[in-house]
N, C-alpha and C positions, 0 to 999 in steps of 0.2 A: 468859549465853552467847549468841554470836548464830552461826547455821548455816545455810545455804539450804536451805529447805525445798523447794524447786523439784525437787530435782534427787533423783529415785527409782531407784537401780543396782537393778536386780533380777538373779536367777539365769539363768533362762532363754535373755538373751543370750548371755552367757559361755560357756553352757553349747554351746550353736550353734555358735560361734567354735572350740572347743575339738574340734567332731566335723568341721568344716570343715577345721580344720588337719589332723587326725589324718587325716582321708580323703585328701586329696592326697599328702603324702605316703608311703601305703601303696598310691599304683595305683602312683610308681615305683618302689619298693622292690623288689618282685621282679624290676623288669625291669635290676636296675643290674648286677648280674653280669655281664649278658647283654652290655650294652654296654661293658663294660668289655674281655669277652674279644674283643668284634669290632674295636673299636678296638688290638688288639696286647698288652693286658696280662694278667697273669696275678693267679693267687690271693694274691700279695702287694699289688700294686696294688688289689686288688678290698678286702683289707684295711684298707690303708690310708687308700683313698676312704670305705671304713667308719668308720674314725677319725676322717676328715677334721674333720666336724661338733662330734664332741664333745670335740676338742682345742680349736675354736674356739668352742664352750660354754663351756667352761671358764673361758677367758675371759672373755666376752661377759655370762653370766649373773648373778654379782654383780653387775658395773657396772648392767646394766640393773637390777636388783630392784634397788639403789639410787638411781635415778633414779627409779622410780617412787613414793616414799617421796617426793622433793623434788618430783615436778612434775604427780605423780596416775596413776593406772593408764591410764586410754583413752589415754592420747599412748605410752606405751610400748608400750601393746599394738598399737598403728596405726604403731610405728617397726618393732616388730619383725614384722608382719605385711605391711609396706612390704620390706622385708629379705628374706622368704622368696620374695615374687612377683619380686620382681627378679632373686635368685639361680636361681630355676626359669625364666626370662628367658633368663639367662647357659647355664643349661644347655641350653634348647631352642635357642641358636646353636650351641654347641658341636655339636650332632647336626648342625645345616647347614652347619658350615663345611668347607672340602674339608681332610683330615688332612694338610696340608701341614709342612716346618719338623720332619721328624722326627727323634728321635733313640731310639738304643737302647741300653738296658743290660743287662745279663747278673747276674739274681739267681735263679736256683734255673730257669734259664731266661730267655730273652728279652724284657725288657718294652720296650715302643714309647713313648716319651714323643712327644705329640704337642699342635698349638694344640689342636682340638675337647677332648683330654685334659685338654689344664690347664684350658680354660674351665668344664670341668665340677670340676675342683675346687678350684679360684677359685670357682664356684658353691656347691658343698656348704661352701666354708670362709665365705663372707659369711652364709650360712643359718644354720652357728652360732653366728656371732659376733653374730648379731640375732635369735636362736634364746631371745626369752627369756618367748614367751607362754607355757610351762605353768606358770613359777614364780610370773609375772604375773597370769596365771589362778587360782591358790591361794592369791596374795596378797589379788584381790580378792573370791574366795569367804570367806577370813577376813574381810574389813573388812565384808561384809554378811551375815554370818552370827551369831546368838549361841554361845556355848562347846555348847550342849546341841544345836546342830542343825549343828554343824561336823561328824561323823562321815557322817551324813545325805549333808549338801551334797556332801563329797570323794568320796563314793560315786558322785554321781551326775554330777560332773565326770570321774571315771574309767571310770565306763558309756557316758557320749558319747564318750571318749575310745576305749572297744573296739568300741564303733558303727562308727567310723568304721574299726578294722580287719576289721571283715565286710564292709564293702562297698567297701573301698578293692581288695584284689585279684580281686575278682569284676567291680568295672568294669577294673581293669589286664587281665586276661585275654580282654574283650569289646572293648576299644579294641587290644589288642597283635595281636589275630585279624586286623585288617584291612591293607589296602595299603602303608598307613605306618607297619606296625611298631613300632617301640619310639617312634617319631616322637609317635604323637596321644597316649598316657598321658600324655608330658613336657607336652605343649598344653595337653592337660586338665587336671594340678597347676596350672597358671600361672593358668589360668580359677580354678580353684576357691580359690586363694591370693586371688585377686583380689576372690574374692566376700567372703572372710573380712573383710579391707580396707571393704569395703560393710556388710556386717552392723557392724564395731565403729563405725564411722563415725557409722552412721544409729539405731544400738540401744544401744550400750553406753553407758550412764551412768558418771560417775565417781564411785567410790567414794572416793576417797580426800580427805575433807572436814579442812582446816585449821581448828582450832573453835581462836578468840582471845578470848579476856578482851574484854568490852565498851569497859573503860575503857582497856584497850589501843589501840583505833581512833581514840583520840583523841591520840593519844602521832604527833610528828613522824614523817614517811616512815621514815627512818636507822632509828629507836629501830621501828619496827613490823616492819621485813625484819630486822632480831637477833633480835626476840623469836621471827619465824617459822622461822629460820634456825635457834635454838640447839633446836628439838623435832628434827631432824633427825639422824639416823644416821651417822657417818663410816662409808665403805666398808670391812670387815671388821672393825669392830667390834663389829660380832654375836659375835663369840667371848667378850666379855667379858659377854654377858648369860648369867645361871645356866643351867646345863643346856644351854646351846646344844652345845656343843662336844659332850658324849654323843651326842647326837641326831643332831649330825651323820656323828659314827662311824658310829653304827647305819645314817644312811642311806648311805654311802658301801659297809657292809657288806653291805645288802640288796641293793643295785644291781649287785657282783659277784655274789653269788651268783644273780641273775636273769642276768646276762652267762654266766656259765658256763653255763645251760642255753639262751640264746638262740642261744648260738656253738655246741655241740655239737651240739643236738635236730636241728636241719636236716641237719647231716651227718652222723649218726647213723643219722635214717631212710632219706635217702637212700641212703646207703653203704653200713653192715652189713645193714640191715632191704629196700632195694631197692624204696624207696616213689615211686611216682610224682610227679610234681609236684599231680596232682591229689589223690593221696591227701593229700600234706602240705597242700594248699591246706585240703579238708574238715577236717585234724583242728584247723587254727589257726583254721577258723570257727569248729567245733565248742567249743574252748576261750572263742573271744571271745564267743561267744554267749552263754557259759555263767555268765561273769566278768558278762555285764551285767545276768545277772540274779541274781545274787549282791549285785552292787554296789546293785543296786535294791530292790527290794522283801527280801530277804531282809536285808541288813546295814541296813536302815530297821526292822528285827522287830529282832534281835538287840543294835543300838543302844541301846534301850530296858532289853533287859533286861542286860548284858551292860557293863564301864568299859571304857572305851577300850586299855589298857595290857592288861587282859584277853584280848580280842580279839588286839591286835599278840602274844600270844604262841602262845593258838593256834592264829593264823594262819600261823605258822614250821614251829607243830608238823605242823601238816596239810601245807604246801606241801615237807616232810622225807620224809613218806608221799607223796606224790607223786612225789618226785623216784625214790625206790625203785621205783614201779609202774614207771615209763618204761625203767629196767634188762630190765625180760621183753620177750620176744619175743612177747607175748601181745595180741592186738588186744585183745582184752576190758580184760584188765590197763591195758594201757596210756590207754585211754580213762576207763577208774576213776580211771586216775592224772589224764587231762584238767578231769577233776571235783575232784579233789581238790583241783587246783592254782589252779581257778577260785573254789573256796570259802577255800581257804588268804589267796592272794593280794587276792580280792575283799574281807575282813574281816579283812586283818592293813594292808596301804595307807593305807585312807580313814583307820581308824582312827591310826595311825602320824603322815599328814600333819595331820590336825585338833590331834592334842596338841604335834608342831611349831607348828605358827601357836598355841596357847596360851602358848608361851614370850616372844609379846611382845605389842606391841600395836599400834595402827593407825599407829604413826611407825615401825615396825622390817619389818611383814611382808614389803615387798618384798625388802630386805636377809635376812631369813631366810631365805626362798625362793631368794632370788637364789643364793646362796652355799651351800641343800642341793641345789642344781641344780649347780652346779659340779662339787661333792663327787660326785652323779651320773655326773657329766660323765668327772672323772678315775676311779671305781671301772667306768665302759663303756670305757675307752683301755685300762685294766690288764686288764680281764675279757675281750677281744677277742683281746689277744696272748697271756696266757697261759694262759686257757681252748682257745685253737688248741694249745698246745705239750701241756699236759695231758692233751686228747683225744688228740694222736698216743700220748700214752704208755698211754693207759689203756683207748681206746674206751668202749663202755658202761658199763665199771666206772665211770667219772666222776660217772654220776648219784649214785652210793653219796658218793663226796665231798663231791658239793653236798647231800646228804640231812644228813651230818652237820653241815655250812656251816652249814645255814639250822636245825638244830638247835641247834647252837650260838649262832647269832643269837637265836633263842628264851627260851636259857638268860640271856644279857647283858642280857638285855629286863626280866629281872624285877624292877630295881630302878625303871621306870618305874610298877609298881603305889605305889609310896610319889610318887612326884614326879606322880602326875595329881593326888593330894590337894592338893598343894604348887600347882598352877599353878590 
């Protein structure tokens, strides 16, 4: 076998990239409401700007995780991290440009379609559609990872991942404080996308090494791009690898039931419970803080002792108890429940994605990825819309739903203790 030895991917890149991205956009994140209603539109619009991204995920993300499969990870990650600094581009002219060319419709109230409007979701819709570094990033944590340090690894790409929402709305609220308003957070995503672009550029190695037969190199041009061509994946033919299809139910399944409490919990406390914005700011710090240290050093202990499928169930069970605490009107309770959710979530995830990427191998992961990112993609569109319709019918009682959701999830899980032996 002949390989380049030259070329060393390590973690720690990735890992940077990964809290880069997460960081930028979580300073705009709180502030998109904000501009949405100033701009003319109302909480359907503000919906469907929410949408916007992961309908063009949806898309976007198979293709890429299969492209990275044919053409190596650092160019897909530096396309799609190309993609997001443009689209936060697109969005900071949309805040300059004069809301000229207006039009208005009447849904549940008045929305204003406007140029600055659509530029920002023309922005949020290219974002998605080139939205494909997390699965990219999981692809190539499996290619440098072994099977035994893959729980480890996803842990601690989802701790830079909650890094970056501790300090993503604590710099949005220090840049939104000043002259230019909702103006400099948009500036500062752009920078900080930009920087991502630099870090993969100048750090990230490509993991994804094409290993040929020696006596293969000797074989005409024609005859050496077939033989490279046939190890390659056709786009959605992940389905017909074993066990893919389960896996990707369950994750299509976990992703709602995360949806349902991400669409609720915010108007929940603000509404029924009458929480400030600060208070909601403190308790999602609180949460992320607590998820990275879960995901760190504690799910590194527990990895050890503890099989993966083990873990993923539970981690349902705990994140079930969770969802119940959030139901009290109890500050106490409720921050029990923040813990809960942090140790549920932080040890049912890493473990969950590590035995995904065991389903294939270093010719498939981008395609796996790619396509549980979808699956993502479309269980946030569904969980958006009618986790809103649900919460009108049920307010708090909702959590009790998603308690038995993510129990149920829990329950469907247990045939993964037989198939981690298998993989």
């Amino acid at each position: 076998m002949t390989e380049d030895t030259t070329i060393k991917p390590g973690l720690f890149p990735v890992l940077l990239v990964t809290f880069i991205n997460m960081l930028g956009m979580s300073v705009v994140l709180p502030f998109l409401v904000i501009i949405v209603l100033n701009m003319g539109g109302n909480e359907y619009m503000y919906a469907l700007l929410g949408a916007m991204y992961s309908i063009f995920q949806l898309i976007g993300a198979p293709v890429l995780g299969n492209w990275s499969d044919r053409i190596g990870r650092k160019k897909i990650l530096l396309l799609s991290s190309v993609g997001t600094f443009t689209g936060w581009l697109i969005f900071t002219a949309g805040l300059l440009v004069p809301p000229k060319l207006t039009a208005t419709l009447h849904i549940n109230g008045p929305m204003v379609f406007s140029i600055p409007l659509i530029l920002i979701f023309f922005a949020r819709a290219l974002d998605g559609l080139t939205g494909g570094s997390i699965s990219v990033a999981n692809a190539y944590v499996a290619d440098i990872s072994k099977k035994e340090d893959r729980k480890k690894n996803f842990g601690k790409i989802s701790a830079a991942s909650n890094l970056g929402l501790i300090f993503g709305p604590l710099l949005a609220g220090l840049l939104g404080a000043t002259k230019l308003g909702n103006l400099l957070p948009v500036i500062a995503t752009s920078l900080i996308s930009l920087a991502a672009i630099f870090v993969i550029y100048f750090y990230v190695h490509e993991s994804r090494i094409i290993k040929v037969e020696a006596n293969v190199m000797e074989q005409p041009k024609a005859q050496l791009i077939k033989k490279i061509r046939s190890i390659k994946l056709p786009l959605f033919k992940v389905f017909n690898i074993p066990m893919v299809p389960y896996f990707l139910l369950l994750y299509f399944l976990i992703f709602l039931a995360f949806n349902f409490f991400y669409v609720a919990f915010p108007v929940y406390a603000a509404g029924e419970l009458k929480w400030s914005v600060l208070q909601l700011g403190v308790f999602f710090s609180f949460l992320s803080g607590a998820l990275v240290i879960v995901q760190g050093p504690v799910l590194s202990f527990l990895g050890k002792k503890f099989s993966g499928a083990s873990l993923v169930i539970a981690g349902g069970l705990l994140l079930a108890i969770c969802f119940i605490c959030l139901a009290f009107n109890t500050i106490v309770i409720m921050y029990t429940g923040a813990l809960f959710f942090a140790l549920g979530n932080g040890i049912m995830w890493p473990s969950f994605v590590a035995l995904l990427s065991n389903t294939g191998d270093e010719n498939t992961q981008g395609s796996i990825q790619g396509t549980a990112s979808s699956a993502g993609s479309l269980a946030s569109i569904i969980g958006l819309v009618s986790g809103a319709f649900i919460y009108d019918m049920l307010k708090g009682n909702i959590f009790f739903v998603t308690a038995a959701f993510m129990a149920f999830i829990s329950l469907i899980s247990i045939p993964l203790i037989k198939i981690e032996k298998k993989l």
